[in-house]
C-alpha positions as CSV (number, residue, x, y, z in Angstrom):
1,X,16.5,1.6,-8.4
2,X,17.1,-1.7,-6.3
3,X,20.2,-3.2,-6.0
4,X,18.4,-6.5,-8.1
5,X,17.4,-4.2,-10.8
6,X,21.1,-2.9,-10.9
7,X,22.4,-6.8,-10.7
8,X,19.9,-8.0,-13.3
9,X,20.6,-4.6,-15.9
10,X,24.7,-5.1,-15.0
11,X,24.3,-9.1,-16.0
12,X,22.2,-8.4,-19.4
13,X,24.8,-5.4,-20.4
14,X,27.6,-8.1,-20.0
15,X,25.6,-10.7,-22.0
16,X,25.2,-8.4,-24.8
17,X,28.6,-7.7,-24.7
18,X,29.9,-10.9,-24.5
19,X,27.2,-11.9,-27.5
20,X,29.0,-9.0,-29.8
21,X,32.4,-10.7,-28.9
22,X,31.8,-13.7,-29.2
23,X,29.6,-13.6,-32.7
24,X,26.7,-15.4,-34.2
25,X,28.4,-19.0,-33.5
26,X,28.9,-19.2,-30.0
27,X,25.4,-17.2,-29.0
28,X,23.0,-19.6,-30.9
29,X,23.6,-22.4,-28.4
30,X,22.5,-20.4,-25.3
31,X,19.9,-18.6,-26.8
32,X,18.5,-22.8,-27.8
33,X,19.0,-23.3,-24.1
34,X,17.2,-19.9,-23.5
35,X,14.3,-21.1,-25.5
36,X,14.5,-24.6,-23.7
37,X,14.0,-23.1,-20.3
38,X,10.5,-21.2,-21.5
39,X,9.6,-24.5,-23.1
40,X,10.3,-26.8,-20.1
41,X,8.8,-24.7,-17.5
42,X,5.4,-24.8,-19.1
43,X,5.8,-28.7,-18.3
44,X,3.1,-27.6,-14.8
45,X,0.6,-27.0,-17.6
46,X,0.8,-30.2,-19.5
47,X,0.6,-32.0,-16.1
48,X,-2.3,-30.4,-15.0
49,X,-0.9,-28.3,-12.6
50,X,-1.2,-24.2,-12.1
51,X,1.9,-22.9,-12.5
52,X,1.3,-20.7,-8.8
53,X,1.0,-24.1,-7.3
54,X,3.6,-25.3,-4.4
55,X,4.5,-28.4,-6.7
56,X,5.1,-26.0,-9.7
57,X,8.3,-24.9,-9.4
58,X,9.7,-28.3,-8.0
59,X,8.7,-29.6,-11.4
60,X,9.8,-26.5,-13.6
61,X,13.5,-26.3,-12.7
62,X,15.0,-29.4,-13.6
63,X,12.1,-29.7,-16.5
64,X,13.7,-26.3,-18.1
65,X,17.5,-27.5,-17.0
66,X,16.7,-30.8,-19.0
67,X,14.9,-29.0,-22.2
68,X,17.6,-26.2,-22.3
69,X,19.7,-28.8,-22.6
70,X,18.6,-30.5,-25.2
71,X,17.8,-27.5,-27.1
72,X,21.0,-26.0,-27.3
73,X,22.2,-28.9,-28.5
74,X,20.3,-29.0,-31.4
75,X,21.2,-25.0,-31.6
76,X,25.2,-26.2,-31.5
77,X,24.5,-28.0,-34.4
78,X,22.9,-25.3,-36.1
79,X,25.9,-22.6,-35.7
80,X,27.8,-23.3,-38.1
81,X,25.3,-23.0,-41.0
82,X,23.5,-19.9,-39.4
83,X,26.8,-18.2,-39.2
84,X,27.9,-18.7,-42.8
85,X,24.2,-17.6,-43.9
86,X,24.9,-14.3,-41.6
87,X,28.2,-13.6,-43.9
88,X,31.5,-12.2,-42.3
89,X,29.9,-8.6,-42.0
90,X,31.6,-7.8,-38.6
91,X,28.3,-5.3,-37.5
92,X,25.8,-8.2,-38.3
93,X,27.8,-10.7,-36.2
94,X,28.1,-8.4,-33.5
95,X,24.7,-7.5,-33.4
96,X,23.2,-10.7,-33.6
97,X,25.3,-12.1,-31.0
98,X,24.4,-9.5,-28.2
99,X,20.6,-9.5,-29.2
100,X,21.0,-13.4,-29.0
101,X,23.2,-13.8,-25.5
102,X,21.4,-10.9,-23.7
103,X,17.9,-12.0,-24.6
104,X,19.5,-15.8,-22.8
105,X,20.4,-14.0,-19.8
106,X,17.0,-12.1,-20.0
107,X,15.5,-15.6,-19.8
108,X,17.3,-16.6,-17.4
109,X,17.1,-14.5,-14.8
110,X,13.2,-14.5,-15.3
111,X,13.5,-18.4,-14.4
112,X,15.6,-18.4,-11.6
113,X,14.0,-15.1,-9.9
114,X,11.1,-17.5,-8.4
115,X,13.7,-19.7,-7.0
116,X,15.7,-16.8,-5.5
117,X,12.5,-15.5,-4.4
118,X,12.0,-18.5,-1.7
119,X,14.9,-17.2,0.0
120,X,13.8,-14.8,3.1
121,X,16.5,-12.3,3.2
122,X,16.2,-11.4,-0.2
123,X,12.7,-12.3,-1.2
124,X,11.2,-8.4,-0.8
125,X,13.8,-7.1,-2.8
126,X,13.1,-9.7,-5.6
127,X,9.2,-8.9,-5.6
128,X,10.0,-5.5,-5.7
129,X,12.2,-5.5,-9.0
130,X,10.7,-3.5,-11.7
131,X,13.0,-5.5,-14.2
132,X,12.1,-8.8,-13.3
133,X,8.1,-7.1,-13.1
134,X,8.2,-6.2,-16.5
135,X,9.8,-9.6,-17.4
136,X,6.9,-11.1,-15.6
137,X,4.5,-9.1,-17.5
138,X,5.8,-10.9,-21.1
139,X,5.8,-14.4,-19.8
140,X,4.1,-16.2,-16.5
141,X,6.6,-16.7,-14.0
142,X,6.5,-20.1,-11.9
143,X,6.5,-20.5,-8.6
144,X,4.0,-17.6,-7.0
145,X,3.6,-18.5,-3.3
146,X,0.1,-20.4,-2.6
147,X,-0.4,-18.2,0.5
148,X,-1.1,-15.5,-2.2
149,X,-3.5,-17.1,-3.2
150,X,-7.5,-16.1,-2.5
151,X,-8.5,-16.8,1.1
152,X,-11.9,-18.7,1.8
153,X,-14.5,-15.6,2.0
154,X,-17.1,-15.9,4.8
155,X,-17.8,-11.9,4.5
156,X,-19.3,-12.2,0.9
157,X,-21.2,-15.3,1.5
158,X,-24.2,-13.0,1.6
159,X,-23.7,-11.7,-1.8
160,X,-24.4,-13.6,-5.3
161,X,-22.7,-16.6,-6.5
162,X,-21.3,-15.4,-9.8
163,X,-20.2,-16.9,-12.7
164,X,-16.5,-16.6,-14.1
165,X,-13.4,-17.2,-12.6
166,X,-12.7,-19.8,-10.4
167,X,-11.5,-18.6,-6.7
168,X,-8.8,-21.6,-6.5
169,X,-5.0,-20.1,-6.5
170,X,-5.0,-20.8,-10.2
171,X,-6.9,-17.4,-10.6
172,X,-3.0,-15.8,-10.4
173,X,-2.7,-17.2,-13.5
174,X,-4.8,-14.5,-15.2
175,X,-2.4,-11.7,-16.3
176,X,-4.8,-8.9,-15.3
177,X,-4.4,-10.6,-11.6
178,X,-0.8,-10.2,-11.8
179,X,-0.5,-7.4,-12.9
180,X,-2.9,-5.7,-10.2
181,X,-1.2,-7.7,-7.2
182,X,2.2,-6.6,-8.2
183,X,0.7,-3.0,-7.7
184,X,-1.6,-3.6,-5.1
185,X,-0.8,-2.2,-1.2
186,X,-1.6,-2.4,2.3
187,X,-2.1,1.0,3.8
188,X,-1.3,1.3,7.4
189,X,-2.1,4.8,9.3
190,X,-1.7,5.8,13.4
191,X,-5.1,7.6,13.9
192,X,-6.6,8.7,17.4
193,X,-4.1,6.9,19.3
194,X,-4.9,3.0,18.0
195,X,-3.6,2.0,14.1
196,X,-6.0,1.2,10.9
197,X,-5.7,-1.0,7.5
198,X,-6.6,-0.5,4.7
199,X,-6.2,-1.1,0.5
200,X,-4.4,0.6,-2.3
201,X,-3.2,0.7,-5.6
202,X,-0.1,2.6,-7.5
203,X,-1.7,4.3,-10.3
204,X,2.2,5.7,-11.5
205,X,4.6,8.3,-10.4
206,X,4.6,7.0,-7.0
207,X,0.9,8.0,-6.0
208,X,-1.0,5.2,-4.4
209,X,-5.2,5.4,-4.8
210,X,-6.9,4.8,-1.6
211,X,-10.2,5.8,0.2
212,X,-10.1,9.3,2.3
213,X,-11.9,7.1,5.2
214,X,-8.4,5.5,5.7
215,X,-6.2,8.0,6.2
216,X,-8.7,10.7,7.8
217,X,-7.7,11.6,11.3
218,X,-3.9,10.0,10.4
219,X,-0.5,11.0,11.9
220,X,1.5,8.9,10.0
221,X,0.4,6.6,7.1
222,X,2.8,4.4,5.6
223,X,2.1,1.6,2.7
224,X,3.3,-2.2,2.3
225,X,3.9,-3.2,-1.2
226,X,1.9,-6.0,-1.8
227,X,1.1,-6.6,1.6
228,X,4.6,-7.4,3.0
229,X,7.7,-6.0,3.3
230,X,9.0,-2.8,4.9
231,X,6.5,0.1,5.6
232,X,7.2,2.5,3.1
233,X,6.2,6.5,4.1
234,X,3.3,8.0,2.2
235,X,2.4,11.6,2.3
236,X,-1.4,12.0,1.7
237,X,-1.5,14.5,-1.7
238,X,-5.2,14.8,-2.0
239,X,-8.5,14.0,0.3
240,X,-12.0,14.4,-1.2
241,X,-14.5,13.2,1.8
242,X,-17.5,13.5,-0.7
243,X,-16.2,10.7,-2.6
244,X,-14.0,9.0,0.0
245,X,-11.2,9.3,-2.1
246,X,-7.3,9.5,-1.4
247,X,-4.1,10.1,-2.8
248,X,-0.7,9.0,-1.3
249,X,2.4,10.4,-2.4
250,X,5.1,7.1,-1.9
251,X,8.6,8.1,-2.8
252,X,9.7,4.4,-3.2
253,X,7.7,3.8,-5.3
254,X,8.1,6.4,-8.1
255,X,9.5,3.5,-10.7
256,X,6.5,1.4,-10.7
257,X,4.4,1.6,-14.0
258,X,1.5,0.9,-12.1
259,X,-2.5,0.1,-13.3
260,X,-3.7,2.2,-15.8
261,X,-7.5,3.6,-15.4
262,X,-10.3,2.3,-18.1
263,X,-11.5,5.2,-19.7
264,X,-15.1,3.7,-20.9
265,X,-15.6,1.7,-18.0
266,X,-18.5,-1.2,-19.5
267,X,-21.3,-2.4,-17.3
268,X,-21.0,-6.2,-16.8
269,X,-18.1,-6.2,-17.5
270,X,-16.2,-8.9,-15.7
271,X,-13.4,-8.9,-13.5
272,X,-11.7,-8.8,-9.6
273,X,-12.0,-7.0,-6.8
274,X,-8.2,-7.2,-4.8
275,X,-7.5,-5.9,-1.8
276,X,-6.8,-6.8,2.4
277,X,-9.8,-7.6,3.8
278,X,-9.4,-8.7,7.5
279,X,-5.8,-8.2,7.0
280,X,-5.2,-10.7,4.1
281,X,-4.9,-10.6,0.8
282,X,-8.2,-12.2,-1.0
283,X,-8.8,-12.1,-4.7
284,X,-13.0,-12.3,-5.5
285,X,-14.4,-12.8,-8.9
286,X,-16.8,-9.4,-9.8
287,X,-19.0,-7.9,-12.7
288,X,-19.2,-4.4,-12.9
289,X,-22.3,-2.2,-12.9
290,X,-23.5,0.9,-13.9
291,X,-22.3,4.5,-12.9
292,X,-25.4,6.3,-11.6
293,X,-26.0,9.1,-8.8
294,X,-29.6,6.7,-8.0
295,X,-28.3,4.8,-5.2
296,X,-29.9,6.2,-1.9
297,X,-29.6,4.3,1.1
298,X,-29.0,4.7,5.5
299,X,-26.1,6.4,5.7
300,X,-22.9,4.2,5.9
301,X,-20.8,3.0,8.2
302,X,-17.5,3.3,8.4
303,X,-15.1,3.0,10.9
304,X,-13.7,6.2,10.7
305,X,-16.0,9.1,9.9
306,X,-13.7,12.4,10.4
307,X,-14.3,14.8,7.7
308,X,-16.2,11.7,5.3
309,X,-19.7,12.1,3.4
310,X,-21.5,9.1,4.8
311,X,-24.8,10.1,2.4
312,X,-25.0,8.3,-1.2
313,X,-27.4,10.8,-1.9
314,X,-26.4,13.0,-5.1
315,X,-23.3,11.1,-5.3
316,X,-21.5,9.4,-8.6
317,X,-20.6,5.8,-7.6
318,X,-20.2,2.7,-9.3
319,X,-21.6,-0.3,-8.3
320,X,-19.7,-3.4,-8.4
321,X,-21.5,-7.1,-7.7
322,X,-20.2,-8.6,-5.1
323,X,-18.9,-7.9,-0.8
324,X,-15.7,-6.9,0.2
325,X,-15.0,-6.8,4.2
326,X,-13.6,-4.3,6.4
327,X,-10.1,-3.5,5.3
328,X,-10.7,-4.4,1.3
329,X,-11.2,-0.2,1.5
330,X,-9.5,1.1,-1.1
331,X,-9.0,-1.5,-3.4
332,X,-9.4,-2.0,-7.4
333,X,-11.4,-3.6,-9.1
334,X,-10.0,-4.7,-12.8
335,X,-10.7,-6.3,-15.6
336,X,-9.1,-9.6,-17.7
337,X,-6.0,-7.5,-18.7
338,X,-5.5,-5.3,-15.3
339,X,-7.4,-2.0,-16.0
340,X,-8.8,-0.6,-13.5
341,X,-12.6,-0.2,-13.0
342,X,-13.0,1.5,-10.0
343,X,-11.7,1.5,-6.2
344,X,-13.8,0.3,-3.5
345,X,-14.8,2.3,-0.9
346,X,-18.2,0.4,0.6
347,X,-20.2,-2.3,0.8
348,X,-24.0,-2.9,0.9
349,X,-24.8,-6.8,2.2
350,X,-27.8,-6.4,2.0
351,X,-27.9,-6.0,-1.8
352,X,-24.6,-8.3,-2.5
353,X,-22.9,-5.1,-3.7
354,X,-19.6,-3.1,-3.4
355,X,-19.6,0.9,-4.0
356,X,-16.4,1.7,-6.2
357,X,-15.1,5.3,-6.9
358,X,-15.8,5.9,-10.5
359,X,-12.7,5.8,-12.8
360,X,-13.5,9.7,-14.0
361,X,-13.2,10.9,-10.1
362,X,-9.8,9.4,-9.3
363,X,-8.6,10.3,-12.7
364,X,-9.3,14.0,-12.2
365,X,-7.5,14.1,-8.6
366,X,-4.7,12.6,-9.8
367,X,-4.7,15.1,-12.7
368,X,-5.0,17.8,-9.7
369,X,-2.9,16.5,-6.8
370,X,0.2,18.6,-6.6
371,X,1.5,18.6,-2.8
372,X,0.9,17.8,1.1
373,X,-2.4,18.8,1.9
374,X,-4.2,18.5,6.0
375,X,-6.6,15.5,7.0
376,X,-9.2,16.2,9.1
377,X,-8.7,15.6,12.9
378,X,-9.6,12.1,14.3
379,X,-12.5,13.5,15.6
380,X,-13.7,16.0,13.3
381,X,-17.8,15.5,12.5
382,X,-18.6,13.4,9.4
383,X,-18.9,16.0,6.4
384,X,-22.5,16.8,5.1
385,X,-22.2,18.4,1.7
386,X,-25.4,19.6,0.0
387,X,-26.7,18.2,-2.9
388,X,-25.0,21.6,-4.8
389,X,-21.4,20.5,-3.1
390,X,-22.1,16.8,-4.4
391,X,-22.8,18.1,-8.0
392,X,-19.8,20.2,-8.1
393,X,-17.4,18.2,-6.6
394,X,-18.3,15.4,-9.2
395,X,-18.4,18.2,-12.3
396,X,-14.6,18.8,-11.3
């Protein structure tokens, strides 16, 4: 646990325990100036503004200051009555008082963390905070930095225009966004001497979902939590060149939740693609296709080919419309509420499509994955399985 999440649980515990003290009374005015803050930070919204906007949080915090002010005023007022209708019953006082002060200081925290978050020393160790993640999961936080935001995208401008989401920043305002960024990584790996990037996700239990193309050949492969940050060292836990899948093994991250798998993936179904591609974070609007083993094309090419099936013949993919670039390897693709559809591993321009993993593939390894296991050697031949070794490997 981070030191944050210990501050932030340490702070609600001594809410609560102030709220039994102190009774019904006394915790009714800062749970109205609780309720002011949620109300005044939507103020972006009624302006017109996206709440991940620069200008966001500059209108926010005094906007939620002002409101919980006023609202616990008119909660002050309010005390006296409430209390008498609670009665004199010690346990109801008590309890009321801690759910009312701790939920406050829940609140609070959640409003200030975006603020704190702007401060470089400690800005990693506030993204990183599961408690103030699963805060952020209830209620849109203000303030997410623009340079998150979706990066003009020259590599796709090939594919098909589609309809949906908008690629402004305000597309961090969808939840299933969120939630998928806050779990999304950079892979970074040392192979043959020169280093490679590449995408990932946490699927739970501190194993990150990748593609087996970027960690083949690897001496050391480490993973940046949302892009940034300190490398964190991943051991690789399962490598399946016939579907260019990989699991990582990330110790530090063995708290995160992370993106649950949709177990009746729907074609055109629609949704994003997230991932690094070129080295930044980009966010591109997608609509899922079908599942099939009927895609049968040149052999791909990938960057590194060490021990990976470059053949889509006999293979299960699913096929995703839209283009990721080089480095958007190993990314999800997810729908309106964060479920995963399937993980990128290729793209055809020619067609204005992306290759994914299919959901039923990465949930069986991660089902299977128990400990290290060897990569091939940097240059180790590209793998040729027959059409029997396809069949069985997607039967697993």
């Amino acid at each position: 646990m981070l030191v944050v999440d210990i501050l932030v649980v340490a702070v609600l515990v001594a809410a609560a325990i102030y709220g039994w003290v102190a009774g019904i009374a006394r915790a009714l005015p800062l749970a109205g100036f609780a309720v002011g803050v949620v109300l005044g930070s939507r103020l972006p919204l009624v302006l017109g503004e996206e709440l991940d906007s620069s200008a966001a949080l500059v209108i926010a915090l005094p906007a939620a200051l002002i409101a919980g002010g006023i609202v616990a005023a008119l909660a002050e007022r309010l005390a006296a009555p409430v209390a008498r209708l609670v009665g004199r019953s010690f346990l109801a006082e008590g309890l009321a008082g801690a759910l009312l002060v701790g939920a406050a200081a829940a609140v609070v925290a959640w409003a200030l963390a975006p603020a704190v978050s702007q401060i470089g020393s400690v800005r990693d160790d506030v993204e990183r905070s599961e408690a103030l993640e699963r805060f952020n999961a209830v209620l849109t936080p203000v303030g997410t930095p623009r340079e998150e935001a979706p990066q003009p995208d020259d590599a796709d401008a090939a594919g098909p225009r589609l309809k949906g989401p908008s690629r402004a920043p305000g597309v961090f305002s969808n939840i299933g966004v969120r939630r998928a960024d806050r779990n999304l990584v950079k892979v970074e790996t040392d192979r043959c001497g020169h280093g490679f990037q590449g995408s990932g996700w946490v699927s739970g239990h501190g194993i990150v979902v990748t593609n087996a193309h970027v960690v083949t050949g690897s001496k050391r492969v480490t993973v940046l939590r949302r892009g940034k940050g300190s490398p964190l060292d991943a051991t690789v836990v399962w490598f399946d060149g016939i579907h260019d899948l990989a699991l990582l093994e990330v110790p530090a991250l063995r708290g995160m939740s992370g993106l649950p798998l949709e177990k009746d993936p729907r074609p055109r179904t629609a949704g994003f693609t997230l991932g690094f591609p070129d080295g930044r974070k980009a966010v591109r609007p997608a609509q899922l296709g079908e599942t099939t083993t009927n895609v049968d094309t040149d052999p791909l090419k990938l960057a590194n080919k060490a021990g990976i099936s470059l053949t889509l013949k006999n293979r299960l993919v699913t096929i995703i419309r839209g283009v990721n670039a080089r480095g958007g390897s190993g990314g999800p693709m997810v729908d309106r509420r964060g479920n995963v559809l399937g993980t990128v591993f290729a793209g055809i321009s020619d067609y204005g499509v992306t290759l994914a993993i299919p959901n039923r593939i990465v949930r069986s390894a991660i089902r299977r994955a128990r400990s290290s296991v060897p990569v091939p050697a940097c240059h180790a031949p590209p793998l040729k399985p027959t059409a029997k070794e396809s069949i069985a490997a997607r039967n697993a």
